[in-house]
C-alpha positions, 0 to 999 in steps of 0.5 A: 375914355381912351384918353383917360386910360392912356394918361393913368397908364402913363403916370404908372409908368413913369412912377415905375421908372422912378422907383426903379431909380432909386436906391435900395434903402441901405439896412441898419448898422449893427448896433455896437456891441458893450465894451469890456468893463474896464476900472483902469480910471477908478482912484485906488482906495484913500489911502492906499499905497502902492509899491511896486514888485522887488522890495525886499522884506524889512525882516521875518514876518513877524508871528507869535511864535516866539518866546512869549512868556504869556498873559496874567491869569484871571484873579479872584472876584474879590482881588486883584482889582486895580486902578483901571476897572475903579476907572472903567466901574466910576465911567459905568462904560467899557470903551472898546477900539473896533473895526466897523467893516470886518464881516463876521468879525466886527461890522455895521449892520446897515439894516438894523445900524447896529454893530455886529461879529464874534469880536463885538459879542467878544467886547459885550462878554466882557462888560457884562463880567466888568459892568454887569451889562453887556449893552455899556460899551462905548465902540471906537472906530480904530484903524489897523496901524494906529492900535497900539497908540491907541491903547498907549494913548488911553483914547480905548480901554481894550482893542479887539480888532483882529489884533495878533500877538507879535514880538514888536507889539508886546513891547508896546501893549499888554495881552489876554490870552488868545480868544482865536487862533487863524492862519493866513491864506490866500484870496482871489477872484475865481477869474484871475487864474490863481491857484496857489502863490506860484501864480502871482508873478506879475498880479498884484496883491492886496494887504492892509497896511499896519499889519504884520503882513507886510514883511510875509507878502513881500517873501512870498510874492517878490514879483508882484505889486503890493497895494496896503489899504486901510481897511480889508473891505477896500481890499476886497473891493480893489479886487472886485475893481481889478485894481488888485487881484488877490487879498493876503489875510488870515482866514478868520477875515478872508472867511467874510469877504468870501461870504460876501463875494461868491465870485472869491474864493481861498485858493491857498494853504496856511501860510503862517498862524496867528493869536488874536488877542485882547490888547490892553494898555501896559500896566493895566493888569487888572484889567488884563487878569479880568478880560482873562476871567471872560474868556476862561468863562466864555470857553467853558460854558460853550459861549465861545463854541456858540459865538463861532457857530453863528458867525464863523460855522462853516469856514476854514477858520479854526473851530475850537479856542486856543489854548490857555497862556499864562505867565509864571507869576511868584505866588504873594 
């Protein structure tokens, strides 16, 4: 017995002594925190172009400010009617060139797969005068910088594509009346610290190349990097991907990307106004006069008043029409 008790004692001791030799087991290494989000590897988007600060503007930026003598007043139902709507009436279809990613204005509902925005309730408005149906127009996919050939290429009847009336266009395309009177703005992330164009030095500024807006940016921010994209969504998302840090565009686009990013915000005064219009290929003056008809009559029956509302209430973009711009024409 004693010598069971000495062997047990003995074995507890030596498992002490053993532990006592032992290291202490180390403790966990703290798990490394995330790194910052960094986009420097991402490709800018196709297409896009990037110039660097200090190329001086080709010329003034070009507004419809000039002396433009005006569109064709609307004609009579029963004159006036020309080759292009017996073409457009024979085809039973209006075949409209529009933007397909322009919130509020003209985009893809991915829900429903239809195309919707002011400017496509605009492009319905107008078939129902010429067909008598809204639902016979034909949209066309056109990007920015090939409008105008595409109306002088007669690939579209009209375009209503957030297009405004420049000195430059008017020599290469007809116009209606303006449908929309927006100013440009400034856009920009709430975290990039800008208030005004006065913090742009250094930032690098998104525009969509073929607009008129090249020749602004390049006057009001010398000293930052211009990115021209194709589209205004790839602006918008270049600045969601710190690949830029402010869009410049008129209000009635910027008014999307700021519904669709509660993280941006319009951060400047207007910096210049502009007329959208309806372009239509020259010489097609009937057309000219009866897109003309459509927006007298959207005007004053409150169709253009309920449109803004739906798609535009609540945003700095301007809440009534411009005002009518017609030529002086020899009475026959």
């Amino acid at each position: 017995m004693n010598t069971s008790r000495r062997v047990t004692a003995a074995i507890t001791a030596a498992a002490l002594a053993l532990s006592a030799c032992t290291p202490a087991p180390k403790p966990s290494p703290t798990p490394p925190s995330d790194p910052e989000p960094t986009y420097e590897g991402l490709p800018l988007p196709p297409g896009a172009i990037l110039d660097p600060p200090g190329i001086a503007p080709e010329g003034e930026f070009a507004t419809a400010d000039f002396d433009w003598p005006g569109s064709l007043r609307p004609h009579d139902e029963e004159d006036g009617i020309g080759g292009s709507l017996e073409q457009i009436r024979n085809r039973d279809r209006l075949i409209v060139g529009i933007d397909q990613s322009q919130y509020l204005l003209s985009y893809r509902d991915t829900s429903a797969g239809d195309l919707r925005g002011f400017e496509v309730d605009l492009a319905r408005e107008i078939a129902a005068d010429i067909l008598g149906d809204p639902e016979k127009v034909d949209f066309r996919f056109v990007e920015s910088a090939s409008r105008s050939e595409m109306l002088q290429s007669g690939a579209v009847d009209v375009v209503i594509r957030t297009m405004s009336i420049t000195k430059e266009r008017t020599q290469k395309v007809s116009f209606s009346t303006p449908y929309m009177i927006s100013y440009v703005r400034l856009l920009a992330p709430r975290d990039r610290g800008i208030e005004s164009l006065d913090d742009l030095a250094g930032m690098r500024v998104c525009i969509v190349d073929g607009t008129n807006l090249l020749n602004l940016a390049r006057t009001v921010a010398p000293e930052s990097e211009v990115l021209r994209t194709r589209s205004w969504s790839d602006c918008l998302m270049a600045t969601q991907q710190f690949q830029a840090d402010a869009v410049l565009a008129d209000d009635a686009i910027l008014a999307g990307m700021a519904a669709q990013d509660p993280h941006a915000e319009i951060v400047s005064e207007s910096l210049a106004r502009q007329l959208y219009a309806v372009g239509v290929q020259k010489g097609h003056d009937d057309l000219v006069r009866a897109v003309n008809h459509t927006i007298e009559r959207i005007r004053a029956n409150g169709t253009w008043s309920a449109m803004h509302h739906r798609w535009l209430g609540g945003s700095l973009a301007e809440p009534t029409p411009p005002p009518l711009m017609y030529r002086e024409e020899e009475e026959q």
